[in-house]
ZADO-1210 file (C-alpha; in nm, 4 decimals, padded with zeros to 6 digits):
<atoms>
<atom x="00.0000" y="00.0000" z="00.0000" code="UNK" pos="1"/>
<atom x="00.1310" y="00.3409" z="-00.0264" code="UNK" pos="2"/>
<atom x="00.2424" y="00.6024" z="00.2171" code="UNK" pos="3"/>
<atom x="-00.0885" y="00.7580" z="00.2897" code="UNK" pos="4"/>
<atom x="-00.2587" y="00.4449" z="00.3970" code="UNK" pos="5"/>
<atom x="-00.3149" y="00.5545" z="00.7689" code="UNK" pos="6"/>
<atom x="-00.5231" y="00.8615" z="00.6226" code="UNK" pos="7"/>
<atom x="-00.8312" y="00.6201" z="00.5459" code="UNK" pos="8"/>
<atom x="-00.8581" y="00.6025" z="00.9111" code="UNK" pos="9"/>
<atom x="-00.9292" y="00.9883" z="00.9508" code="UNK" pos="10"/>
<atom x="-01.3223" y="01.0703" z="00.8896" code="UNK" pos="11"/>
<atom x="-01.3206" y="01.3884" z="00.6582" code="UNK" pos="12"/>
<atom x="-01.6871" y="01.5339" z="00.7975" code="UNK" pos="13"/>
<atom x="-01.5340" y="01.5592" z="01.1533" code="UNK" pos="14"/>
<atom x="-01.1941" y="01.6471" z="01.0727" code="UNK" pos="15"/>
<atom x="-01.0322" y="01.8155" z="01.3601" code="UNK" pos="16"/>
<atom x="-00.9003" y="02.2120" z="01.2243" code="UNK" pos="17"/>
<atom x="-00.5540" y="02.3234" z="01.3358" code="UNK" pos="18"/>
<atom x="-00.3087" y="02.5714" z="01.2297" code="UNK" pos="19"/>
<atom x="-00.0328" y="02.4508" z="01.0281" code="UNK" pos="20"/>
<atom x="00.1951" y="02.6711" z="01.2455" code="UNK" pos="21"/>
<atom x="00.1626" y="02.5365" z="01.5504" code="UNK" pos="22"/>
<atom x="00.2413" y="02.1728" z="01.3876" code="UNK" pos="23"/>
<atom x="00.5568" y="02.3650" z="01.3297" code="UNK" pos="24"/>
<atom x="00.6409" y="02.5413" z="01.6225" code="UNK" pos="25"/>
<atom x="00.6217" y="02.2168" z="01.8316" code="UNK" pos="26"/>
<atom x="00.7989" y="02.0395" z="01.5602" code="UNK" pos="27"/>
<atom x="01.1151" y="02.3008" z="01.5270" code="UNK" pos="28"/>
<atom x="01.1002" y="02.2643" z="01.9678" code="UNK" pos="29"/>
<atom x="01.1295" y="01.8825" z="01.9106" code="UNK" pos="30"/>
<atom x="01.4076" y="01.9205" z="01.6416" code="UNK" pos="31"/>
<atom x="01.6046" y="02.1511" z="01.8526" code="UNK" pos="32"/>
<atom x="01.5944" y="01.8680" z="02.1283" code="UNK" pos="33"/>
<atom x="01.7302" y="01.5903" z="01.8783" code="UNK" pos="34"/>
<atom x="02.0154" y="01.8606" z="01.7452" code="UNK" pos="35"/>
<atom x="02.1568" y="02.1234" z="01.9511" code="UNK" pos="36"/>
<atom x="02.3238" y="02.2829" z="01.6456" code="UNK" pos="37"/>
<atom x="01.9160" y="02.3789" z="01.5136" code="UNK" pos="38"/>
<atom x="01.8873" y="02.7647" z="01.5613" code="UNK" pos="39"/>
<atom x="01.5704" y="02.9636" z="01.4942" code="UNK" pos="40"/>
<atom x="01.5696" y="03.3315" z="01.3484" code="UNK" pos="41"/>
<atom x="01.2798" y="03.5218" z="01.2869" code="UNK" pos="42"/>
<atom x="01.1994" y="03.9190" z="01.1184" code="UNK" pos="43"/>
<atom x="00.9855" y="04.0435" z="01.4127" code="UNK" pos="44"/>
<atom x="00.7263" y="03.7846" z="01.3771" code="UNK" pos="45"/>
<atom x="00.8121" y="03.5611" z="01.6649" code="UNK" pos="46"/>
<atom x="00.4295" y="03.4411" z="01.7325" code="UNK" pos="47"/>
<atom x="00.2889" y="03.4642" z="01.3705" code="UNK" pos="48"/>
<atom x="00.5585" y="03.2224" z="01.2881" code="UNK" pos="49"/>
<atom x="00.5182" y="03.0146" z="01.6713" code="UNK" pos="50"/>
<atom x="00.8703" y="03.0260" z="01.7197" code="UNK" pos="51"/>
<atom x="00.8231" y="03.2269" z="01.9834" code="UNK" pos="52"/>
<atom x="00.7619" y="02.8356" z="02.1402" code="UNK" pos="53"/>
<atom x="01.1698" y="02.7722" z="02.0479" code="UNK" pos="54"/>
<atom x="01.2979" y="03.0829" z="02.2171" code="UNK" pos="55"/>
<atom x="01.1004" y="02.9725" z="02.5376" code="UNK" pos="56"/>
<atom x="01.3036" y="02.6398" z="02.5612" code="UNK" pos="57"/>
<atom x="01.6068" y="02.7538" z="02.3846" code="UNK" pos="58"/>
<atom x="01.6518" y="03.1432" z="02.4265" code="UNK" pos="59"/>
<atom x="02.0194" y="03.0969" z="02.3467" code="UNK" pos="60"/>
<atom x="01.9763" y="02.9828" z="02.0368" code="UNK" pos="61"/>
<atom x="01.6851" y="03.2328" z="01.8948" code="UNK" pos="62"/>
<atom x="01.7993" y="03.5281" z="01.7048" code="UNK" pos="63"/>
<atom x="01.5347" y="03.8366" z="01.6575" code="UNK" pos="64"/>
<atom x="01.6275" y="03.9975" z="01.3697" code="UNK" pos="65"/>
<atom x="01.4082" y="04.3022" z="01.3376" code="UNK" pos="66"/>
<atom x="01.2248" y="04.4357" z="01.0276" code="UNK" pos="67"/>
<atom x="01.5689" y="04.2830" z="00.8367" code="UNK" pos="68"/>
<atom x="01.5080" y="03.9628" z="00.5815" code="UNK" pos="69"/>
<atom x="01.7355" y="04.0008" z="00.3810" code="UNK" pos="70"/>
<atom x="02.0100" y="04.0454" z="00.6153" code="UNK" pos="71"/>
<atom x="01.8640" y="03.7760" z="00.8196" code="UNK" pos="72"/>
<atom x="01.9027" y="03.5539" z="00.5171" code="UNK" pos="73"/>
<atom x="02.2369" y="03.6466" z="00.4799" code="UNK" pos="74"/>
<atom x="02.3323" y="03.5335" z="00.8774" code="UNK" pos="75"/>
<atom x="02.1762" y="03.2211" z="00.8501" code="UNK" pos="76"/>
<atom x="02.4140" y="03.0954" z="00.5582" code="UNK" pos="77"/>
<atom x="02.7008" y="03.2135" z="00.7809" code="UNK" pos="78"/>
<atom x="02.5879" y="03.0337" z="01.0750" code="UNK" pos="79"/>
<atom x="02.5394" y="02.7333" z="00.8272" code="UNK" pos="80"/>
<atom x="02.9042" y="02.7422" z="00.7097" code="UNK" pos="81"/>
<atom x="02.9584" y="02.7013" z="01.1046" code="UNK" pos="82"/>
<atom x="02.7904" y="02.4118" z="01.1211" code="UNK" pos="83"/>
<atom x="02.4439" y="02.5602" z="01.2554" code="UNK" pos="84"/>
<atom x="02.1339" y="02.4459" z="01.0880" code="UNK" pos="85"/>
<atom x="01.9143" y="02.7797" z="01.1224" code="UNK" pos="86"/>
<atom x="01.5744" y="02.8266" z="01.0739" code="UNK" pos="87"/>
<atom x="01.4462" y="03.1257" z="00.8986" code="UNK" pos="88"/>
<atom x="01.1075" y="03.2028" z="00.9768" code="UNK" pos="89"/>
<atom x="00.8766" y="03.4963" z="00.8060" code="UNK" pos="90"/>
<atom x="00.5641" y="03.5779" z="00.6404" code="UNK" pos="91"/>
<atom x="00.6129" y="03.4187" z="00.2459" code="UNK" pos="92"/>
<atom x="00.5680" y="03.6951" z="00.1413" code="UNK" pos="93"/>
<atom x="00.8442" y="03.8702" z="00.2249" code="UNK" pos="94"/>
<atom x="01.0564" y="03.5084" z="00.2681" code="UNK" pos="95"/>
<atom x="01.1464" y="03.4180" z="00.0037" code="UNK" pos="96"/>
<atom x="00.9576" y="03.7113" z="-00.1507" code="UNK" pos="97"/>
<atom x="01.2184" y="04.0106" z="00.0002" code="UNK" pos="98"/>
<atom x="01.5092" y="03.8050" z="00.0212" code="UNK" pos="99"/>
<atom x="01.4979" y="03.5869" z="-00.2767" code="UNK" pos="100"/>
<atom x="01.8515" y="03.7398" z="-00.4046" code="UNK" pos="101"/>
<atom x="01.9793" y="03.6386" z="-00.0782" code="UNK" pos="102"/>
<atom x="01.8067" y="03.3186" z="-00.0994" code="UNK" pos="103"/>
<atom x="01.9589" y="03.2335" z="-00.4339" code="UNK" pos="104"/>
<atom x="02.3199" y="03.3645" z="-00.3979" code="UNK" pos="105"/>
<atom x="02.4215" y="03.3074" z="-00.0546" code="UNK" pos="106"/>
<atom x="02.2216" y="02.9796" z="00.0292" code="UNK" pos="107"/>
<atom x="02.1206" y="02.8025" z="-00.2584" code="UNK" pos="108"/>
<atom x="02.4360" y="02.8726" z="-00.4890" code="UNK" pos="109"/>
<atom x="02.6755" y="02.7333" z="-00.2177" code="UNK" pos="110"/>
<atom x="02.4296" y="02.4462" z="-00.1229" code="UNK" pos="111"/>
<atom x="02.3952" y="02.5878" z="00.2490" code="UNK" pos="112"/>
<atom x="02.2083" y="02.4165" z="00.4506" code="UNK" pos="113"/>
<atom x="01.9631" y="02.6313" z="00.5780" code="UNK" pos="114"/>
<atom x="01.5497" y="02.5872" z="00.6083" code="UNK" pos="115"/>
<atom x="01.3306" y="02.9020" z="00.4808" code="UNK" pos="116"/>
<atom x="00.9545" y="02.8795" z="00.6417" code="UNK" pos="117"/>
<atom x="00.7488" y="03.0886" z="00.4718" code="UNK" pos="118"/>
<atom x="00.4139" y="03.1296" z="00.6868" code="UNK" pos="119"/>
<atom x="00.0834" y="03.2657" z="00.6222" code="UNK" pos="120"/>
<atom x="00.1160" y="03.2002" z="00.2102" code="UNK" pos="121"/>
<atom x="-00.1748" y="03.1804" z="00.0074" code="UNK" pos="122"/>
<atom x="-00.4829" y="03.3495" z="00.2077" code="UNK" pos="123"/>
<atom x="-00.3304" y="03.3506" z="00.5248" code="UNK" pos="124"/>
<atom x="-00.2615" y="03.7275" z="00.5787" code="UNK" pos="125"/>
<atom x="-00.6123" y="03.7978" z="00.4015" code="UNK" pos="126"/>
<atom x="-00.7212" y="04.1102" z="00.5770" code="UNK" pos="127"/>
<atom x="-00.3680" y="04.2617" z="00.4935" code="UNK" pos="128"/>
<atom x="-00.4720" y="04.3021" z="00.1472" code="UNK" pos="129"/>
<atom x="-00.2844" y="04.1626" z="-00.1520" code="UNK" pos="130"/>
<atom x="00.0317" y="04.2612" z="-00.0797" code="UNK" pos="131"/>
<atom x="00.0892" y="04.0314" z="00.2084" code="UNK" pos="132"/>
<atom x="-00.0733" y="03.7683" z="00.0166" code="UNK" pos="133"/>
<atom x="00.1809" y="03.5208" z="-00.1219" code="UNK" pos="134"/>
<atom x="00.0840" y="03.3217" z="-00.4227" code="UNK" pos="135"/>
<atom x="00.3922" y="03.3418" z="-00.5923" code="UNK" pos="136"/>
<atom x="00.6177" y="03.1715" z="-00.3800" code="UNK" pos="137"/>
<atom x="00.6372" y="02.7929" z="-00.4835" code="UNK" pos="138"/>
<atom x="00.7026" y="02.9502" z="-00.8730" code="UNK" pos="139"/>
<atom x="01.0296" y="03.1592" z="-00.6670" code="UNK" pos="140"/>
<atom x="01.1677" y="02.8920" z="-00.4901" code="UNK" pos="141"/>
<atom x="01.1110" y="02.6250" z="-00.7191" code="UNK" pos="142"/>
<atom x="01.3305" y="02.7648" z="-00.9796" code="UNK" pos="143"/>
<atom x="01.6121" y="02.7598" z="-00.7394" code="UNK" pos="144"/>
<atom x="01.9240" y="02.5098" z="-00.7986" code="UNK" pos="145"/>
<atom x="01.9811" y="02.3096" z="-00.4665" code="UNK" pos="146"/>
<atom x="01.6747" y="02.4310" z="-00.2823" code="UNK" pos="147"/>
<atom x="01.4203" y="02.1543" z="-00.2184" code="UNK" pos="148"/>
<atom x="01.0461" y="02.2833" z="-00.1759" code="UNK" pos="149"/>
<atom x="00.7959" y="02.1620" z="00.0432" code="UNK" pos="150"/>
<atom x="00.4060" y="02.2062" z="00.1462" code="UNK" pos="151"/>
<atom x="00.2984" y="02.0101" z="00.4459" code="UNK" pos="152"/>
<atom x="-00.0990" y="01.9115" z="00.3721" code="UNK" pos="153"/>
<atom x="-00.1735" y="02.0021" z="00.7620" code="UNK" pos="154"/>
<atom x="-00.1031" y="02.0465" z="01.1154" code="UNK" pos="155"/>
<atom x="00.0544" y="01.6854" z="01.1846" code="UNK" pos="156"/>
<atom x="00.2380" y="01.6912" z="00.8802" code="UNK" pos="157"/>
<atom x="00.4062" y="02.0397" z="00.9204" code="UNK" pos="158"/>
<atom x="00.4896" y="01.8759" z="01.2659" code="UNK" pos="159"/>
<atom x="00.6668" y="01.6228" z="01.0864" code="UNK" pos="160"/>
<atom x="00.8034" y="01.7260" z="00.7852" code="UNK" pos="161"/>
<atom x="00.9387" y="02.0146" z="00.9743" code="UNK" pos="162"/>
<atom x="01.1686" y="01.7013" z="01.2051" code="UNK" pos="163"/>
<atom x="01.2036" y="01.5649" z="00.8529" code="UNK" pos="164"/>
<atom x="01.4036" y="01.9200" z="00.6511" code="UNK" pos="165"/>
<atom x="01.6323" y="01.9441" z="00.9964" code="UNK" pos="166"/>
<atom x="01.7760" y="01.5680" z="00.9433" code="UNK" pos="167"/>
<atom x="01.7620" y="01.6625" z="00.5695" code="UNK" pos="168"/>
<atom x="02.0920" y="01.8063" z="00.4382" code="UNK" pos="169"/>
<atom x="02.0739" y="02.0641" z="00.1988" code="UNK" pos="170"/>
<atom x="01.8435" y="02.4349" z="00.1374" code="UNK" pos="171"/>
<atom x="01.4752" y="02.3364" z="00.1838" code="UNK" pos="172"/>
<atom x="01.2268" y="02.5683" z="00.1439" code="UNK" pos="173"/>
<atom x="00.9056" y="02.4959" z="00.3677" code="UNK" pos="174"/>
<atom x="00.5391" y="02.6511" z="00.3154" code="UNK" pos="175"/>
<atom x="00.2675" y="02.7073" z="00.5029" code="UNK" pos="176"/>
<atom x="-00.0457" y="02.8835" z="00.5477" code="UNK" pos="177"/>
<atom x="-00.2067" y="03.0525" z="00.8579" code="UNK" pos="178"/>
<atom x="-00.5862" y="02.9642" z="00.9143" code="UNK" pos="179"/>
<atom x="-00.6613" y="02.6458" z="01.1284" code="UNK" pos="180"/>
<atom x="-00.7735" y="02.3929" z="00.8606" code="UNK" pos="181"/>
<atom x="-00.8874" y="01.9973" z="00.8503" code="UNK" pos="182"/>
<atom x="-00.5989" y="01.7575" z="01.0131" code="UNK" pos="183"/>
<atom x="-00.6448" y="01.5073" z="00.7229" code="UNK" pos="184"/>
<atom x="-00.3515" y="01.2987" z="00.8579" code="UNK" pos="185"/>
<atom x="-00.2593" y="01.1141" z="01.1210" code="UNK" pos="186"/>
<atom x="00.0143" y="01.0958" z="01.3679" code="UNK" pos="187"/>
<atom x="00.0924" y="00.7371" z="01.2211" code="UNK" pos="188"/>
<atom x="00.0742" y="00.8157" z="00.8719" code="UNK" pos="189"/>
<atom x="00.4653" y="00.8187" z="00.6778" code="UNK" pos="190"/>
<atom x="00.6388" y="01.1122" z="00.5488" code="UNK" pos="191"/>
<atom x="00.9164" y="01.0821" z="00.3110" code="UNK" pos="192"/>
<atom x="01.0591" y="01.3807" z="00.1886" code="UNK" pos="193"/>
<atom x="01.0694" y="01.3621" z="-00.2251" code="UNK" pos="194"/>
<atom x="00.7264" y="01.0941" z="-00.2200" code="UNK" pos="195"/>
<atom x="00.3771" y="01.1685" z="-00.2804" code="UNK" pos="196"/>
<atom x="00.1284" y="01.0066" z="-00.1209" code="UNK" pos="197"/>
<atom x="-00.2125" y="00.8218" z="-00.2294" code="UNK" pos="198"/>
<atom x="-00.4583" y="00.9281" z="-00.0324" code="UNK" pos="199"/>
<atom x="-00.7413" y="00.7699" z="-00.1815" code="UNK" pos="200"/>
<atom x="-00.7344" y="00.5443" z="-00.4913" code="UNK" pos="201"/>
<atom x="-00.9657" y="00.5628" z="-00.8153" code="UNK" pos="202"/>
<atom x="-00.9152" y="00.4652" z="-01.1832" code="UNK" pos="203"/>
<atom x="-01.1506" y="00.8066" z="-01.4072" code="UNK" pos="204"/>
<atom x="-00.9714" y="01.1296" z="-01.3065" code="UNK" pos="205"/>
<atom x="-00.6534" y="01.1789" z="-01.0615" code="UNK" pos="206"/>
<atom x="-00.6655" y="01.5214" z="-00.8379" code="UNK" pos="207"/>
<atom x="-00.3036" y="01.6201" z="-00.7470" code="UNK" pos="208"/>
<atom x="-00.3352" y="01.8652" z="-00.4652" code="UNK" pos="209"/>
<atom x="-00.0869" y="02.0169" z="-00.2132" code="UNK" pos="210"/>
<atom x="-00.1116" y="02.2189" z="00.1238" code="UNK" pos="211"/>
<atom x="-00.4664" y="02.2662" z="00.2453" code="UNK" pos="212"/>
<atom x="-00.6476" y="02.1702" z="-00.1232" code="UNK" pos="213"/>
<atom x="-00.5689" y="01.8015" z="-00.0353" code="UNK" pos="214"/>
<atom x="-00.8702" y="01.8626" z="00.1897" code="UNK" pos="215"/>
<atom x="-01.0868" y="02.0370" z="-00.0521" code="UNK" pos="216"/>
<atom x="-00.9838" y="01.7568" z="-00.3312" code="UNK" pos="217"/>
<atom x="-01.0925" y="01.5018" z="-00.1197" code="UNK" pos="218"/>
<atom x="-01.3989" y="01.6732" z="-00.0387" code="UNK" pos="219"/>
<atom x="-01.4963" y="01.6680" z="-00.3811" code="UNK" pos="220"/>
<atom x="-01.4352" y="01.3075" z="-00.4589" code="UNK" pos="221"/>
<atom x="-01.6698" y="01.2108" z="-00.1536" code="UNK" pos="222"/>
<atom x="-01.9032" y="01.4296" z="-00.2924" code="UNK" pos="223"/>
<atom x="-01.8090" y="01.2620" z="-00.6900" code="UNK" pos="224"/>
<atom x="-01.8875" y="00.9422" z="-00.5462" code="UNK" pos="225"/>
<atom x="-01.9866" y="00.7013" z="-00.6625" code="UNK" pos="226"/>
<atom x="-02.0537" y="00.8494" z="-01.0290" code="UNK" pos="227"/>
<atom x="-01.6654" y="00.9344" z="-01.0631" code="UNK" pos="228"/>
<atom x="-01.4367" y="00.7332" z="-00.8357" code="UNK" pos="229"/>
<atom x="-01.1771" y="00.9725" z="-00.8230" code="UNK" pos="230"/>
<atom x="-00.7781" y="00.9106" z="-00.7256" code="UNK" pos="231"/>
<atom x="-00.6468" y="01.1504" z="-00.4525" code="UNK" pos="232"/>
<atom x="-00.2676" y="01.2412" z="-00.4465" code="UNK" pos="233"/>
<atom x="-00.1320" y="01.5016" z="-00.1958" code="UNK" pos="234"/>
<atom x="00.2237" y="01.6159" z="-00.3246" code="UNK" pos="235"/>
<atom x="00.3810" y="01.7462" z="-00.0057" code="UNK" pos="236"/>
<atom x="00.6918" y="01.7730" z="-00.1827" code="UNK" pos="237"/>
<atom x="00.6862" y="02.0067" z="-00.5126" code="UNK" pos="238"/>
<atom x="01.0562" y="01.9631" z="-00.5447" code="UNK" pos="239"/>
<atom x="01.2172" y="01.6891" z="-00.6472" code="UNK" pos="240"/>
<atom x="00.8691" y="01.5816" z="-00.7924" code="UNK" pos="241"/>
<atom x="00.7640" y="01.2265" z="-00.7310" code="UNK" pos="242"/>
<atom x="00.7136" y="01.1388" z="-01.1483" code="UNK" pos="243"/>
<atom x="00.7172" y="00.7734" z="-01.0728" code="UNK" pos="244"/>
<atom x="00.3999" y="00.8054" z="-00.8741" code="UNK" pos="245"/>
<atom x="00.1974" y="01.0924" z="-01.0957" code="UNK" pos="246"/>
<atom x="00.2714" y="00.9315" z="-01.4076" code="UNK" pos="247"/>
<atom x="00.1489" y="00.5734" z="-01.2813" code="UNK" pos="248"/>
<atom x="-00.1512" y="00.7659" z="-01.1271" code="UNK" pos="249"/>
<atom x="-00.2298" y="00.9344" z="-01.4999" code="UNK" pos="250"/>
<atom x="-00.1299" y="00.6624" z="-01.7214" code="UNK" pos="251"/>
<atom x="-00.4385" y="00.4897" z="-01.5629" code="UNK" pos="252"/>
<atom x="-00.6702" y="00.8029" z="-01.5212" code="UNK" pos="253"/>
<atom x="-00.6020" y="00.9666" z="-01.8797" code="UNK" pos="254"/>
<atom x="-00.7237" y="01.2731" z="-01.6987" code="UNK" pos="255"/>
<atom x="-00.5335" y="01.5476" z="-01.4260" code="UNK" pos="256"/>
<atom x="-00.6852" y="01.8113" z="-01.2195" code="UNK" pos="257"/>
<atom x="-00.4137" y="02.0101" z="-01.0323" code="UNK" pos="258"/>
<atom x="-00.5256" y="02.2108" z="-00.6868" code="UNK" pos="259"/>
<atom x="-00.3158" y="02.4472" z="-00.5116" code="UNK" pos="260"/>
<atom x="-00.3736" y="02.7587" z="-00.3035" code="UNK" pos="261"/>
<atom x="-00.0599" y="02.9563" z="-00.4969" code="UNK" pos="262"/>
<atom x="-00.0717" y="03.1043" z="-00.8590" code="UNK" pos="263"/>
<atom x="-00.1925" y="02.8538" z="-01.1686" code="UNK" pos="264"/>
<atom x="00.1173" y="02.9676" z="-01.3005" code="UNK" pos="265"/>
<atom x="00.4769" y="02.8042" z="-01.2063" code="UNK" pos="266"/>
<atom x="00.3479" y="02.6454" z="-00.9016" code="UNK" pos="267"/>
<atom x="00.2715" y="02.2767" z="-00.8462" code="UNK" pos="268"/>
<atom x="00.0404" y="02.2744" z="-01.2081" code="UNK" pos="269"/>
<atom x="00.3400" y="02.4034" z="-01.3812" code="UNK" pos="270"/>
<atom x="00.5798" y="02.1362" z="-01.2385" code="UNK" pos="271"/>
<atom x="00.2966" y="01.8832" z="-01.3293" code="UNK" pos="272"/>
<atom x="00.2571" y="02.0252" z="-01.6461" code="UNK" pos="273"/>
<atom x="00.6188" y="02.0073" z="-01.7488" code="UNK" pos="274"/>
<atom x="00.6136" y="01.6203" z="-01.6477" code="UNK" pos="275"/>
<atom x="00.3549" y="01.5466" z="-01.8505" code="UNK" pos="276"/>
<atom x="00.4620" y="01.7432" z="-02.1490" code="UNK" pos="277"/>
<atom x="00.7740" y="01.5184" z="-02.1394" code="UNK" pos="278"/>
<atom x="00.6396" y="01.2038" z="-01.9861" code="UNK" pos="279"/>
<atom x="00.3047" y="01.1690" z="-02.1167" code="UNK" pos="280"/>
<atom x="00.0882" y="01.4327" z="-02.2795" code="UNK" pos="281"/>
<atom x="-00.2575" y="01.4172" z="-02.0413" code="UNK" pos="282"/>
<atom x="-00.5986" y="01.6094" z="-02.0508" code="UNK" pos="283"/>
<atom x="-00.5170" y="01.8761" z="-01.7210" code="UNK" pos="284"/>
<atom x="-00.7390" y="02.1358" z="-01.5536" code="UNK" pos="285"/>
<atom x="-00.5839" y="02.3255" z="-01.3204" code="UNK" pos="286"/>
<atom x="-00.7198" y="02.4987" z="-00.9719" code="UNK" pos="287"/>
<atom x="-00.5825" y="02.8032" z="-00.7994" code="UNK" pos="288"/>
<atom x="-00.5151" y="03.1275" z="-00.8298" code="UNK" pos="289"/>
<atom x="-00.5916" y="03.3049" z="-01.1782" code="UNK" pos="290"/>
<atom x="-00.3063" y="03.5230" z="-01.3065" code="UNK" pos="291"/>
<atom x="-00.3847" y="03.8395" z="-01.0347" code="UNK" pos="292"/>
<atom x="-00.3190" y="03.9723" z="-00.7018" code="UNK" pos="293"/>
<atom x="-00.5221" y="03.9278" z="-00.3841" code="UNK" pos="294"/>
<atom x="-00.7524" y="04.1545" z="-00.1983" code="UNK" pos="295"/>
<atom x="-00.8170" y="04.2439" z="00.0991" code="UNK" pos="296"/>
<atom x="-01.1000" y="03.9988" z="00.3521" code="UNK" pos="297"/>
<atom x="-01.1021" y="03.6981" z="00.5666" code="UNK" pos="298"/>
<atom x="-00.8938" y="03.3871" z="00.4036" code="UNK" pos="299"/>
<atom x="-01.2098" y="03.1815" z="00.3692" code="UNK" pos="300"/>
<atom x="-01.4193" y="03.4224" z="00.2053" code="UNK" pos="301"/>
<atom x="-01.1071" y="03.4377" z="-00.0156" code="UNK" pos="302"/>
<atom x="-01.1093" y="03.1212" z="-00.0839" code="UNK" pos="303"/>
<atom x="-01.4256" y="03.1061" z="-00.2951" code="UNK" pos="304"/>
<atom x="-01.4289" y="03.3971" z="-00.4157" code="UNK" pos="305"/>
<atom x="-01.0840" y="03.3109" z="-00.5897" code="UNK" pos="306"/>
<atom x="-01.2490" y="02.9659" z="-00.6555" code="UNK" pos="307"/>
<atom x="-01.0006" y="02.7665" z="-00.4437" code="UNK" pos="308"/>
<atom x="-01.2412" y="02.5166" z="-00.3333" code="UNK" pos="309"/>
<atom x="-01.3880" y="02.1900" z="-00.3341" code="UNK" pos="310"/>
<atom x="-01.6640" y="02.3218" z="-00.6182" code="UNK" pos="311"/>
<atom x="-01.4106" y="02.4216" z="-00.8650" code="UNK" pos="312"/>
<atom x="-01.2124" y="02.0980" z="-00.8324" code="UNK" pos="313"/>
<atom x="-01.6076" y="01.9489" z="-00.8642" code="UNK" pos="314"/>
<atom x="-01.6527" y="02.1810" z="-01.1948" code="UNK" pos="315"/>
<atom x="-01.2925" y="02.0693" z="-01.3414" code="UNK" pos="316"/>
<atom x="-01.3615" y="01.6969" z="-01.2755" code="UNK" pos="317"/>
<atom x="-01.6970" y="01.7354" z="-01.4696" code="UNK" pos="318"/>
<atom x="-01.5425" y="01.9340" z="-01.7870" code="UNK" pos="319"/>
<atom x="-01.2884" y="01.6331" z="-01.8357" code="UNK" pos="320"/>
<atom x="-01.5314" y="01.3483" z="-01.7273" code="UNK" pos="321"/>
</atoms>
């Protein structure tokens, strides 16, 4: 069976909701118990970001950094070089949004190994209006040599996939968003960095989904079924993508719909998109952001009125089947 096997035991109508973050801010706590070398710095957002829960246990190794990404960036590959593995923790939109120069030159062109969080991408910072709202980010860091990118699906797997990027050697890039949403896995269910998981198996139309849409995708196949029996993958990990398990997915489907709460463009679809054109050519809708900025409101109200829900995945599912 594959790696998401333990999700079958979660039930998706009574889904407990929980904030990524705090999956993450007890995870980094638990990492910096395995590995005294893990350090945590944050731009003046110590508990947006919850790592205001490392600082507590380990004050001597938490660096405020002010109103300063870029130079904060530009520390943590230093303290890398020493042998540190530091955290960098911010809103996405302004890391790796502000310091993506940094990002690029001074950790991802020497291969240091420092872990970017971005928090609050997508909706998160909704009532800031669309400049703090980060849809953009996956297309930045993905293009990056070196950097691996990830998108936990939820609370318990931000926990763990954020003890998974500190054993990890190498630049990772971590997302995340900010409103409490569905824990669709369990504590028992695997993580392996680089593998996508099945979350729920079908043979008419696959629904790749990362972050918080592998909740609304599997909404919509419940709702499908039994009309469309519909094959759920969550792709936690954007980059290296796991082509062994899309393309066996597709090559039995014939048919793609791609959900992400980040731009259409450059994002998970486009990584998708360029495996297929190469791998095997494949009818493909795609879910998310159009090609525009956010507005101000509250993230959910956002989230349909972008069309970043479990209906459009619904309406794309129809037009192919």
């Amino acid at each position: 069976m594959v790696d998401g096997e333990m999700f079958l035991e979660v039930d998706l109508l009574k889904a407990e909701k929980k904030a990524m973050r705090d999956g993450y801010g007890e995870g980094l706590v638990e990492a910096g118990r395995r590995n005294p070398n893990v350090v945590a710095l944050v731009a003046d957002l110590m508990e947006s970001t919850r790592t205001d829960l490392f600082r507590k246990e380990f004050p001597q190794r938490f660096f405020e950094m002010g109103i300063s990404e870029q130079n904060m960036m530009g520390v943590a590959a230093g303290m890398a070089v020493s042998g540190k593995v530091p955290f960098v923790n911010s809103f996405a939109c302004f890391s790796p949004g502000r310091n993506w120069e940094q990002l690029r030159i001074s950790v991802c062109l020497s291969g240091n190994n420092v872990k970017v969080i971005g928090g609050h991408a997508g909706v998160g910072n909704g009532t800031d209006g669309g400049n703090q709202q980060m849809y953009e980010d996956i297309a930045l860091a993905r293009v990056l040599p070196n950097l691996t990118v990830v998108v936990p699906a939820d609370y318990e797997q931000a926990k763990k996939m954020t003890l998974a990027i500190a054993d990890f050697r190498g630049p990772v890039y971590m997302r995340m968003t900010k409103p409490p949403r569905a824990v669709v896995t369990t504590v028992g269910t695997p993580l392996t960095i680089g593998r996508a998981q099945v979350f729920r198996e079908g043979k008419d139309v696959t629904v790749i989904a990362c972050g918080a849409m592998v909740y609304e995708a599997l909404l919509a196949a419940e709702e499908l079924a039994p009309e469309v029996d519909v094959e759920v993958i969550n792709v936690h990990t954007i980059k290296p993508l796991d082509k062994e398990t899309i393309v066996r997915s597709v090559t039995k489907t014939k048919k793609v719909v791609v959900a992400e709460e980040h731009s259409i463009i450059g994002g998970l679809a486009g990584a998708v998109a360029e495996l297929f054109a190469e791998e095997r050519p494949t009818k493909m809708r795609r879910v998310g952001m159009r090609d525009r900025f956010g507005e101000s409101g509250e993230p959910e109200e956002l989230l349909t009125h972008f069309g970043m829900t479990k209906k459009e995945i619904i309406e794309k599912i129809k037009e192919l089947i």
